[in-house]
C-alpha positions in Angstrom: 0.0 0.0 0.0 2.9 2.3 0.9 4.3 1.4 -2.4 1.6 2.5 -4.4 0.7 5.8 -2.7 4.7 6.7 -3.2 4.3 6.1 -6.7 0.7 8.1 -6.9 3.4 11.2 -5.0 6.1 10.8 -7.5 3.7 11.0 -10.7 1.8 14.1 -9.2 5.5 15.6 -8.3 6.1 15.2 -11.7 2.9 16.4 -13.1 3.7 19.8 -11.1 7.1 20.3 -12.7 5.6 20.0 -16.1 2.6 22.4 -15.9 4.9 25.1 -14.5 5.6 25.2 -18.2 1.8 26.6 -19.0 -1.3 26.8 -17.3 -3.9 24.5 -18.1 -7.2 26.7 -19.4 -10.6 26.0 -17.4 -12.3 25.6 -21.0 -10.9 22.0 -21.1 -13.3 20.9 -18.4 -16.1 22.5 -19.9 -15.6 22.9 -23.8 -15.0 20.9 -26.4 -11.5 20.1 -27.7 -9.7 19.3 -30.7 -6.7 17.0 -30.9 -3.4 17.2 -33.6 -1.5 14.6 -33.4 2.1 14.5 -34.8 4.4 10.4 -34.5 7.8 10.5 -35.8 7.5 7.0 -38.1 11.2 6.1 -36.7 9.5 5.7 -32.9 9.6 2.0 -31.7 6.5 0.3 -31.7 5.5 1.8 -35.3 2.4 3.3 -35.0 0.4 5.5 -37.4 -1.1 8.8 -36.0 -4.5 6.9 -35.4 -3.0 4.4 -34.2 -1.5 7.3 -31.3 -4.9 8.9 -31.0 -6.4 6.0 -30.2 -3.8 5.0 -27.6 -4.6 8.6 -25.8 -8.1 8.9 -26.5 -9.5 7.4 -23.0 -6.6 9.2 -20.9 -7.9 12.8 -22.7 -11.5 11.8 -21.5 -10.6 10.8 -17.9 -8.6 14.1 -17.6 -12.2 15.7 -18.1 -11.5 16.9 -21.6 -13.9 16.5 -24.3 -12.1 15.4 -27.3 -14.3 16.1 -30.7 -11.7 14.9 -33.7 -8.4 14.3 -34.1 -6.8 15.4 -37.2 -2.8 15.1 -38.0 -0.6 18.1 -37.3 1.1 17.9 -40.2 -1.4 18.2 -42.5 -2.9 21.3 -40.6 0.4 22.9 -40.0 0.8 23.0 -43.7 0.4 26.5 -44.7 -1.3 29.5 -43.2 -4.4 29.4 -45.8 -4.9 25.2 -44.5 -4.8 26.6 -41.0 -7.6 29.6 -41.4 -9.7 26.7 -43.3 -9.5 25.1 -40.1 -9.8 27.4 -38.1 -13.2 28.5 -39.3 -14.5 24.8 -39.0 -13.5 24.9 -35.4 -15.1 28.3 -35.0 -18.1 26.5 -36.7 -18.5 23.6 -34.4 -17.3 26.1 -31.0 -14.3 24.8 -30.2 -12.9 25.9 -27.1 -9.4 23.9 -26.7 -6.6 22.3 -28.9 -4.8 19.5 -27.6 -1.6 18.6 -29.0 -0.2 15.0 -29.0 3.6 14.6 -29.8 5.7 11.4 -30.3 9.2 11.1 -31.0 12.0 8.5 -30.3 12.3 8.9 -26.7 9.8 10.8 -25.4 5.7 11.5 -25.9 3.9 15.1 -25.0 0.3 16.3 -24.4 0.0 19.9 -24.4 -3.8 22.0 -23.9 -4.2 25.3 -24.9 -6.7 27.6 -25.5 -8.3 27.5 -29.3 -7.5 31.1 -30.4 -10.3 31.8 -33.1 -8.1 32.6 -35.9 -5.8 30.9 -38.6 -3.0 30.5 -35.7 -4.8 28.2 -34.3 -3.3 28.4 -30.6 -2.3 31.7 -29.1 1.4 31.0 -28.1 3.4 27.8 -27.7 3.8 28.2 -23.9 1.4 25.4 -23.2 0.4 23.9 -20.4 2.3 19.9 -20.9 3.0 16.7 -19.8 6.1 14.5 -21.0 7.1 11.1 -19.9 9.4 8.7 -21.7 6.5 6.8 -23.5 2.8 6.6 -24.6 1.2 4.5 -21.8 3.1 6.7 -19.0 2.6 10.1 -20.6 -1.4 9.3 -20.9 -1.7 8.5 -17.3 0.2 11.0 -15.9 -2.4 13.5 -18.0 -5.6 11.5 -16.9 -4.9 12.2 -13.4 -5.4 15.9 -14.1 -9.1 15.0 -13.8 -9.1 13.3 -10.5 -9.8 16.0 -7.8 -11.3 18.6 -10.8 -15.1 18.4 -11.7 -16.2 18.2 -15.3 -18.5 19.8 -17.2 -18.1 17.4 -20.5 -20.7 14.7 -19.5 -21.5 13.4 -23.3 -18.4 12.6 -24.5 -17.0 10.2 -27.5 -16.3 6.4 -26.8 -13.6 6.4 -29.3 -11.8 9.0 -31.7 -13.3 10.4 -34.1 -11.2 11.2 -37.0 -13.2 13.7 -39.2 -11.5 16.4 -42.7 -13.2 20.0 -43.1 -15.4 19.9 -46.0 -15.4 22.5 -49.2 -18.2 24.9 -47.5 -16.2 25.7 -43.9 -13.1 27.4 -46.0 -12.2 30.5 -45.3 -8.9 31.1 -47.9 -9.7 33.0 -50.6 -6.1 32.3 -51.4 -5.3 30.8 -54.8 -2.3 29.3 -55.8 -1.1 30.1 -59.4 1.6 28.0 -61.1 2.8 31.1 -62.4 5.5 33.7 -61.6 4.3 37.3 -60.4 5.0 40.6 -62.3 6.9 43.6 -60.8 9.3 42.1 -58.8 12.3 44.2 -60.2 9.7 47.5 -58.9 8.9 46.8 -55.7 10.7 45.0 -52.4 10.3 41.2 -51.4 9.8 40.9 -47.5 11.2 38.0 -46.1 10.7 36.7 -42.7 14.0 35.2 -40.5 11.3 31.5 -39.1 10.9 32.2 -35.1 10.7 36.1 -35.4 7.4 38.0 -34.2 6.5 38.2 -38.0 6.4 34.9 -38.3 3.1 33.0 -37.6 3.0 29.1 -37.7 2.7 28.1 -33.7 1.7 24.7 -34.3 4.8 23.6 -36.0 6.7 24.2 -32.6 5.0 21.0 -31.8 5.6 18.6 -35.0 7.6 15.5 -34.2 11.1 16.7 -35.6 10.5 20.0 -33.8 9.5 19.8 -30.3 11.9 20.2 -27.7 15.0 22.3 -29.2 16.1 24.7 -27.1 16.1 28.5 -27.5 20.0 28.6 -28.1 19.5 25.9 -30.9 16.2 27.5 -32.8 18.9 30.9 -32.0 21.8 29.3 -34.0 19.5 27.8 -36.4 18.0 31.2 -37.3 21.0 32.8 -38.0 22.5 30.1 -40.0 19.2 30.8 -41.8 19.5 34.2 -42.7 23.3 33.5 -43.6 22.4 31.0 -46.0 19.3 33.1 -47.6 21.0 35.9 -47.9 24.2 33.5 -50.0 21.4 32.2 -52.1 19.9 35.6 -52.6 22.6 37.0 -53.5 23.6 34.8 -56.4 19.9 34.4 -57.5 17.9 37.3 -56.8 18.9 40.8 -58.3 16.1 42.7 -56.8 15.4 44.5 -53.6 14.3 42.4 -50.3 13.4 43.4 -46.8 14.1 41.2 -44.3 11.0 41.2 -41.4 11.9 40.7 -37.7 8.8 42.2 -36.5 5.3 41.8 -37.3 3.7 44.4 -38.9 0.5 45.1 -41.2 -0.2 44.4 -44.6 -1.3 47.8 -44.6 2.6 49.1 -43.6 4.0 46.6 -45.3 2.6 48.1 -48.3 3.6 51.6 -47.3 7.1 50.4 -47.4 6.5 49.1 -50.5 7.0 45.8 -49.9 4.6 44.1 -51.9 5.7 40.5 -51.9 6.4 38.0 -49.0 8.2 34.8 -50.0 7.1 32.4 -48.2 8.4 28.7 -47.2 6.1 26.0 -46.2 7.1 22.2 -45.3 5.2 19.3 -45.6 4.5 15.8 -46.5 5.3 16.4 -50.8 1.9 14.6 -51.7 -0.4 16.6 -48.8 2.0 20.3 -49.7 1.1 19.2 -54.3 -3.0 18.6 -53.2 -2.9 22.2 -51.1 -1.6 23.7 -53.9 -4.0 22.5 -56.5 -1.7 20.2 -58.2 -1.9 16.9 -58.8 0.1 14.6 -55.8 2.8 12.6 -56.8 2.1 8.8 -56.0 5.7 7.7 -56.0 7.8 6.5 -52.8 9.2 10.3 -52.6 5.3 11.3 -51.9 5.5 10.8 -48.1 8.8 12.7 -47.6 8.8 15.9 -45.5 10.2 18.6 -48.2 10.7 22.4 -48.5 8.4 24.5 -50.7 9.1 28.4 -51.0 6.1 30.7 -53.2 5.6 34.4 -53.2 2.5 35.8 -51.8 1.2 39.4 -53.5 -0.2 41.7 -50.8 -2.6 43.6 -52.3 -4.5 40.8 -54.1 -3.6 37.6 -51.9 -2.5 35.7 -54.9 0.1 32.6 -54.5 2.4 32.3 -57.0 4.5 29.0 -56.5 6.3 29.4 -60.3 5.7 27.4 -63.6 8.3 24.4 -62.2 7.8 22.0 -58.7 10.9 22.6 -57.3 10.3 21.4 -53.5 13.1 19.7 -51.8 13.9 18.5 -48.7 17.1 20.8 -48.8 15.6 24.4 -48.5 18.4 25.4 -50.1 17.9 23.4 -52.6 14.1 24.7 -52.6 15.1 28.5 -52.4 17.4 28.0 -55.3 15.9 26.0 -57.3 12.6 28.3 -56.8 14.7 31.3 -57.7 15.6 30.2 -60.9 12.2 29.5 -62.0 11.4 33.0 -60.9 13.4 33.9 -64.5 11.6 31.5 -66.7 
């Protein structure tokens, strides 16, 4: 008996540790929730992301939550335009709370955070979490949140529900063209250094390959970033760029004539072809994570990803290779 109330100490010791990350929102017990769920495929027992949401499913309910779909991360994370379509489904059915489900190598994460009613999806990555070496310990060290808190979710799902937005809950007006864009030698080309404040794209932080890096690492990776764009820039692009550290309007961006954002997206190849209204490749290179870079113009939200596919799971690679097709 001793044992087991040590053990019951130790898991709520560590529970503590972990939430001091984030604080989890009082919407979970009382609104519903939706779940992304992101499995590195090199993890040891394979298992697919259903496979993961089922696995966490009953844990989610017992914690007092009120899971209504799980979806993949990655294929949300995709772009910004994916994420407003989203978003507006989730607005749609009144979400509350977005629950993200992480499993790599050597460790698995459940983080809760408010659902922030716009194409971001979650308001910052500072999220309340819980992290244990593997599935079946990170689960029940979340579903003994719910032991000593009251619920308000009574009519919950059995088992998850895996469920895609359908054409009418868009929200994008965005349209890809396979097409370069006109007046680039006129006016700037804002580009954004990934981790900045003019960077959107939260959920990401929390994809499989992602998760966990420290701030001196995402630091170091940044600037190697900018040094490497601006080597490929400078042998590729002849034109005037603006590079964007803080967010700002479209409406100043504009003013400062900056007109065009290049922007990169990564992805599975297949899911990143389908976005972009192209059709998927059906190969054995369909499923690997690449690099895509397009240009967005401001003033009339058109995506111009250039006449060529040039993804790659180098973005240098992709930047280069996208540049050149800018002069085709």
């Amino acid at each position: 008996m001793k044992y087991y109330i040590f053990l019951i100490f130790i898991l709520l010791v560590n529970l503590q540790l972990v939430s001091a990350q984030g604080s989890l929102p009082q919407s979970f017990f009382d609104g519903k929730s939706v779940v992304f769920v992101s499995t590195d495929p090199g993890a040891r027992p394979v298992m697919t992301w259903q496979e993961v949401a089922d696995s966490v499913h009953n844990s989610l309910v017992k914690a007092g939550g009120d899971p209504i779909a799980y979806f993949e991360l990655e294929k949300v994370a995709l772009s910004d335009a994916v994420q407003a379509d989203y978003a507006k489904s989730f607005q749609q059915r009144l979400v509350k709370n977005v629950i993200l489900v992480t499993r790599q190598k050597n460790q698995m994460s459940i983080h809760v955070g408010p659902f922030s009613g716009d194409g971001n999806i979650i308001p910052t990555k500072e999220l309340f979490g819980v992290s244990a070496a593997d599935i079946g310990a990170a689960t029940s060290q979340f579903g003994l949140i719910g032991e000593n808190q009251p619920s308000q979710n009574i009519l919950v799902l059995e088992v998850p529900e895996f469920l895609s937005i359908i054409s009418s809950e868009t929200a994008s007006s965005e349209k890809f063209l396979p097409s370069n864009p006109l007046n680039l030698d006129v006016f700037k080309l804002g580009i954004t250094i990934e981790g900045s404040s003019a960077e959107t794209g939260l959920l990401s932080y929390f994809r499989y390959d992602m998760y966990g890096k420290s701030q001196a690492t995402i630091l170091a990776e940044q600037a190697a970033q900018k040094t490497g764009i601006e080597q490929v820039l400078k042998q590729e692009y002849p034109y005037q760029v603006e590079w964007l550290t803080e967010a700002k309007s479209e409406q100043e961006l504009i003013r400062d004539r900056v007109q065009f954002l290049l922007v990169k997206v990564e992805g599975r190849e297949a899911d990143m072809m389908k976005s972009m209204g192209l059709e998927p490749k059906t190969d054995e290179s369909a499923s690997r994570i690449v690099v895509k870079y397009y240009i967005k113009l401001l003033v009339r939200d058109e995506l111009y990803i250039g006449p060529e596919w040039d993804a790659d799971p180098d973005w240098r690679v992709a930047l280069t290779n996208f540049l050149r097709n800018l002069k085709k």
